[in-house]
N, CA, C and O atoms as CSV, one atom per row, in Angstrom:
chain,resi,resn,atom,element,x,y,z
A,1,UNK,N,N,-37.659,13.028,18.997
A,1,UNK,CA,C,-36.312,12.758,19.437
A,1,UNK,C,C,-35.401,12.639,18.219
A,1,UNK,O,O,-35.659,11.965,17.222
A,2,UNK,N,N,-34.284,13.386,18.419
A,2,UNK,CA,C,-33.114,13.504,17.201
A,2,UNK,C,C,-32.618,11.941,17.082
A,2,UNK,O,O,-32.690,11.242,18.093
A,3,UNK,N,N,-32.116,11.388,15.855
A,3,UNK,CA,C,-31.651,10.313,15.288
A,3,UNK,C,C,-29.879,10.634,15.617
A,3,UNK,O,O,-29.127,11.562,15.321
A,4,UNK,N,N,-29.740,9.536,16.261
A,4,UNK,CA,C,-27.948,9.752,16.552
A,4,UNK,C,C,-27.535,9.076,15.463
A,4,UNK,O,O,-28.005,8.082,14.909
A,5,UNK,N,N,-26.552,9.774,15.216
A,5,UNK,CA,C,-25.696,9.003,13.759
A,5,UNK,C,C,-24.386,8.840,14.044
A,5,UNK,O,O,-23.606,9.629,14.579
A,6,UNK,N,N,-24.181,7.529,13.558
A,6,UNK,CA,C,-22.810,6.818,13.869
A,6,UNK,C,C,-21.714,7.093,12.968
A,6,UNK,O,O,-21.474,6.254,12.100
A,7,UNK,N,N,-20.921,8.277,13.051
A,7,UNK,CA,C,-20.077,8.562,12.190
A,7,UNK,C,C,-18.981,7.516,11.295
A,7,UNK,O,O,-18.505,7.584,10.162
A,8,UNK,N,N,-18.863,6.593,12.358
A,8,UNK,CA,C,-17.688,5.407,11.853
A,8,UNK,C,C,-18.723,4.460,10.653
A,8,UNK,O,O,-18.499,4.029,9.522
A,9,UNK,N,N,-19.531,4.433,11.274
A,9,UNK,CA,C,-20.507,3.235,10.376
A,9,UNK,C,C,-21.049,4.214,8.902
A,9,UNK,O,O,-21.073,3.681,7.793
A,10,UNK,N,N,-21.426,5.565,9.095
A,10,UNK,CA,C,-21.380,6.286,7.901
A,10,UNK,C,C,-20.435,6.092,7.266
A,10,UNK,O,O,-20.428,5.512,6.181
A,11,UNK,N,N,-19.429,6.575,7.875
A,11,UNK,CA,C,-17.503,6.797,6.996
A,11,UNK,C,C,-17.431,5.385,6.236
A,11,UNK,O,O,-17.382,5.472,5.009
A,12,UNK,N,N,-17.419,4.082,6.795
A,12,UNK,CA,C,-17.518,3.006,6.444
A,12,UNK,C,C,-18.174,2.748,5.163
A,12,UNK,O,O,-17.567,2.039,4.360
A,13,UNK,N,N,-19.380,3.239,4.833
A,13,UNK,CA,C,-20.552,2.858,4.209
A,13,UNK,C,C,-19.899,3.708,2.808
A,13,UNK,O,O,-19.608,3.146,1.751
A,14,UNK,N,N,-19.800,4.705,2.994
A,14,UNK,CA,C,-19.258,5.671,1.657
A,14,UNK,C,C,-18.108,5.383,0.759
A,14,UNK,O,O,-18.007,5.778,-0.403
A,15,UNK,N,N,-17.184,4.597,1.464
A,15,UNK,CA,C,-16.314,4.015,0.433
A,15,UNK,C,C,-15.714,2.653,0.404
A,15,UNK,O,O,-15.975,2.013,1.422
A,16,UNK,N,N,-15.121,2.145,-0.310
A,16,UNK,CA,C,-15.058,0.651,-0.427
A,16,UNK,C,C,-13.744,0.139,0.165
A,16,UNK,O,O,-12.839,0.924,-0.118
A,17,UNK,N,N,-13.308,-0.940,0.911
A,17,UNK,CA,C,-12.287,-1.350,1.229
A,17,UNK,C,C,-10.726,-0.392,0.674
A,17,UNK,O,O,-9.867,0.221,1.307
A,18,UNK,N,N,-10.939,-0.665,-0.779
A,18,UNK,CA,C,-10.153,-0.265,-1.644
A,18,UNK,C,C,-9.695,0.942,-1.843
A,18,UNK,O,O,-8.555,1.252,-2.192
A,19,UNK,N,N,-10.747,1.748,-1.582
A,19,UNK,CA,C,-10.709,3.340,-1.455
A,19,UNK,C,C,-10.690,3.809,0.065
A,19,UNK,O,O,-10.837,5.017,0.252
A,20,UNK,N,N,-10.529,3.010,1.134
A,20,UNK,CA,C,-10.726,3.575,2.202
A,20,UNK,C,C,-8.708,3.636,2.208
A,20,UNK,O,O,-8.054,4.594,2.619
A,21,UNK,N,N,-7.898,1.806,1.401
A,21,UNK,CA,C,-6.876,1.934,1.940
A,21,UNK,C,C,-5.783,2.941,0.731
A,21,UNK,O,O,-4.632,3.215,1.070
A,22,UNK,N,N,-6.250,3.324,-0.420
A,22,UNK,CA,C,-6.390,4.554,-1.262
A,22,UNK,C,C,-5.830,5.438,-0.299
A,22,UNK,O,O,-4.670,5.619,0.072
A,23,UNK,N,N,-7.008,5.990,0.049
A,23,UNK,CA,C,-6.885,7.341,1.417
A,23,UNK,C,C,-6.118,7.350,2.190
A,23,UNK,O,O,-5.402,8.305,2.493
A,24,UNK,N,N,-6.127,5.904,2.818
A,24,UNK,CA,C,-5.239,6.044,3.958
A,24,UNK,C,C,-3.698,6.101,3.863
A,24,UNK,O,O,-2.985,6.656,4.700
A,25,UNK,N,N,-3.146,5.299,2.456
A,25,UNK,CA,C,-1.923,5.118,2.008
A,25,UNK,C,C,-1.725,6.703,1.565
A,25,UNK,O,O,-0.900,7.148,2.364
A,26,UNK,N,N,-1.933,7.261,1.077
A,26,UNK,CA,C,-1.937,9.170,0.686
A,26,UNK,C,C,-1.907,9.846,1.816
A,26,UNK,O,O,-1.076,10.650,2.239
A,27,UNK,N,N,-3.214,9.316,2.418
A,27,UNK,CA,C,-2.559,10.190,4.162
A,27,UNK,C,C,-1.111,10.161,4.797
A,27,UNK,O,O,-0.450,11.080,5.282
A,28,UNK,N,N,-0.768,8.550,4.612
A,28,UNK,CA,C,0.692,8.393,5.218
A,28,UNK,C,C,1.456,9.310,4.648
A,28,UNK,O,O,2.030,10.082,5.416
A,29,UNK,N,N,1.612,9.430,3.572
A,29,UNK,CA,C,2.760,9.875,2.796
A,29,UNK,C,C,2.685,11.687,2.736
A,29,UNK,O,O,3.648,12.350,2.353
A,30,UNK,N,N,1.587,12.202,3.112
A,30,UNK,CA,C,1.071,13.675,2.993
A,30,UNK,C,C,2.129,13.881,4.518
A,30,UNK,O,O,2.991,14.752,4.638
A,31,UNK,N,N,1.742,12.742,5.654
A,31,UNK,CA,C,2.203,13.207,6.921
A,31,UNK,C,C,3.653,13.062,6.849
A,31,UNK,O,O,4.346,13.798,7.551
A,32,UNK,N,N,4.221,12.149,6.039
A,32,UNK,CA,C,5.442,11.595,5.739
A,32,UNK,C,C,6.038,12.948,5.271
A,32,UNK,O,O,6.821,13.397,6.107
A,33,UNK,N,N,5.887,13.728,4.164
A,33,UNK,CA,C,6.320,14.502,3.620
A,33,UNK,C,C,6.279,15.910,4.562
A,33,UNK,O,O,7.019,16.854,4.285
A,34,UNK,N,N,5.377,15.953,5.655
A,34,UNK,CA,C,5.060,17.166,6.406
A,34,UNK,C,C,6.039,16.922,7.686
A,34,UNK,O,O,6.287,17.783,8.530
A,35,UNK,N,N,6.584,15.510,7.674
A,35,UNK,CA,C,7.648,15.961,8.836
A,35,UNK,C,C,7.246,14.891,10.141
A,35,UNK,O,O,7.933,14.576,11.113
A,36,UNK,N,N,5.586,14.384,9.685
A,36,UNK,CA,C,5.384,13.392,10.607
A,36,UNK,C,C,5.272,14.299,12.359
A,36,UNK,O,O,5.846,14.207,13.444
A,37,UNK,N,N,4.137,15.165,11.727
A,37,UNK,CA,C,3.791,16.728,12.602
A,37,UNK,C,C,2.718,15.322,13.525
A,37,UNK,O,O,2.297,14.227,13.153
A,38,UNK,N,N,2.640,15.946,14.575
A,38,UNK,CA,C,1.724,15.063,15.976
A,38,UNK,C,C,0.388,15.649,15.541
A,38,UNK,O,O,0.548,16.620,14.801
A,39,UNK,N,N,-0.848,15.351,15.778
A,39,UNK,CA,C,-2.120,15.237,15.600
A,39,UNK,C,C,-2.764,16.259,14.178
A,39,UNK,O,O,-3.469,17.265,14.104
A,40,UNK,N,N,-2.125,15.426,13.257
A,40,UNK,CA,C,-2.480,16.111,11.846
A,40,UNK,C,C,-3.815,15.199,11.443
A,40,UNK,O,O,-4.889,15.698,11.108
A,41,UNK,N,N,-3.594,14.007,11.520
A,41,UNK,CA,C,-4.435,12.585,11.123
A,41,UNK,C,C,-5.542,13.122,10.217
A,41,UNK,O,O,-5.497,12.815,9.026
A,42,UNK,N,N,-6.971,14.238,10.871
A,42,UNK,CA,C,-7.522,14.262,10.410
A,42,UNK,C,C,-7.386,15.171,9.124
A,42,UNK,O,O,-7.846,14.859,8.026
A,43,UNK,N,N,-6.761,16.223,9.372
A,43,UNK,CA,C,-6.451,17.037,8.345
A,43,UNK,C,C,-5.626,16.175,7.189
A,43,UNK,O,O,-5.866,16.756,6.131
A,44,UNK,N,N,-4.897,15.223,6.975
A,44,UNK,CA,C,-4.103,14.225,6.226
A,44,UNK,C,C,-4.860,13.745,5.667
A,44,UNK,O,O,-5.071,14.134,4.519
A,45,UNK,N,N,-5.553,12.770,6.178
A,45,UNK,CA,C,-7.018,12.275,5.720
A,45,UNK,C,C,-8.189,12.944,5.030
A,45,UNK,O,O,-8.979,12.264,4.376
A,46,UNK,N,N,-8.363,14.606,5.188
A,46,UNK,CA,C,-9.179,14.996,4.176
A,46,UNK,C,C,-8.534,15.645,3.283
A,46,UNK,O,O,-9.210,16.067,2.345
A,47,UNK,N,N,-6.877,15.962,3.280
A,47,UNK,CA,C,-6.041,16.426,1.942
A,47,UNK,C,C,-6.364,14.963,1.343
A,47,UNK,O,O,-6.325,15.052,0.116
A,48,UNK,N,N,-6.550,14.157,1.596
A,48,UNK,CA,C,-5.570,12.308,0.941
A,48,UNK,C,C,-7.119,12.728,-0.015
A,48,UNK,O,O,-6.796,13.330,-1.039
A,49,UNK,N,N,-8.319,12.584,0.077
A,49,UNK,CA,C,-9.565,12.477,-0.032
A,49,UNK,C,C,-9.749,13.304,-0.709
A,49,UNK,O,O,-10.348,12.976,-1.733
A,50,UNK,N,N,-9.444,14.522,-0.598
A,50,UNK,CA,C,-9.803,15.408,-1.764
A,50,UNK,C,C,-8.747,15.728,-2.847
A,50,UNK,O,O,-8.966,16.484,-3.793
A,51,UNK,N,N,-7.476,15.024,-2.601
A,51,UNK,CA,C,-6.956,15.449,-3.760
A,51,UNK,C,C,-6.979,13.926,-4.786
A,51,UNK,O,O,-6.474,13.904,-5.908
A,52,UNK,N,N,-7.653,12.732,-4.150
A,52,UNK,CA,C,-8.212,11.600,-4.785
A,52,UNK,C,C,-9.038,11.911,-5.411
A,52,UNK,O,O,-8.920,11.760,-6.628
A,53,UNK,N,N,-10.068,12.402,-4.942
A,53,UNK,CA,C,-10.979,12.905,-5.133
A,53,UNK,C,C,-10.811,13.394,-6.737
A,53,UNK,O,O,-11.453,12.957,-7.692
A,54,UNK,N,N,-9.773,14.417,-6.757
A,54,UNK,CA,C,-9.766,15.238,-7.991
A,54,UNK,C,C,-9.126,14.272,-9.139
A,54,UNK,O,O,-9.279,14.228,-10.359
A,55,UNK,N,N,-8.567,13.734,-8.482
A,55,UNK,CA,C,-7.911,12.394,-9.554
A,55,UNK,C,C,-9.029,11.590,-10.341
A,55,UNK,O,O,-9.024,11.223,-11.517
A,56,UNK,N,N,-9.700,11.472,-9.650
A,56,UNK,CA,C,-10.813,10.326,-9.464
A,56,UNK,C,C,-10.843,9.084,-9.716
A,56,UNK,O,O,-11.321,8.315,-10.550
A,57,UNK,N,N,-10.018,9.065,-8.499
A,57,UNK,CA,C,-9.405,7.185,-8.210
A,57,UNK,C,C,-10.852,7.024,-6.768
A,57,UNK,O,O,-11.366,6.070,-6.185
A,58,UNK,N,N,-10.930,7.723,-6.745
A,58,UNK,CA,C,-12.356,7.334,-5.888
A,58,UNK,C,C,-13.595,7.854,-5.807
A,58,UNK,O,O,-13.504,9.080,-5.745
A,59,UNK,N,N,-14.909,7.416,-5.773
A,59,UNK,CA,C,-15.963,8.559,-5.598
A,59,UNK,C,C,-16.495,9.777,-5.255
A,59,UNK,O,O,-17.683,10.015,-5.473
């Protein structure tokens, strides 16, 4: 039997308080700057992440 995996409790586990509100504050401002477009969230959230990412203000 396959192992179900809890995506939220993964997502959780990978980065730290600090870097989760990192991401999330970059997301705002990515959607902020795009016009505040209706169901971007996730796409916001992996620009915020990977262009942290390249900074490397986070893991």
């Amino acid at each position: 039997m396959a192992k179900k995996i809890d995506k939220k409790k993964e997502s959780a586990e990978k980065y730290s308080k600090d870097e989760i509100a990192k991401i999330c504050e970059r997301a705002y401002f990515i959607w902020l700057n795009k016009s505040k477009p209706a169901n971007s969230a996730l796409s916001d959230w992996l620009q915020a992440e990977t262009e942290l990412k390249k900074e490397r203000k986070i893991k």
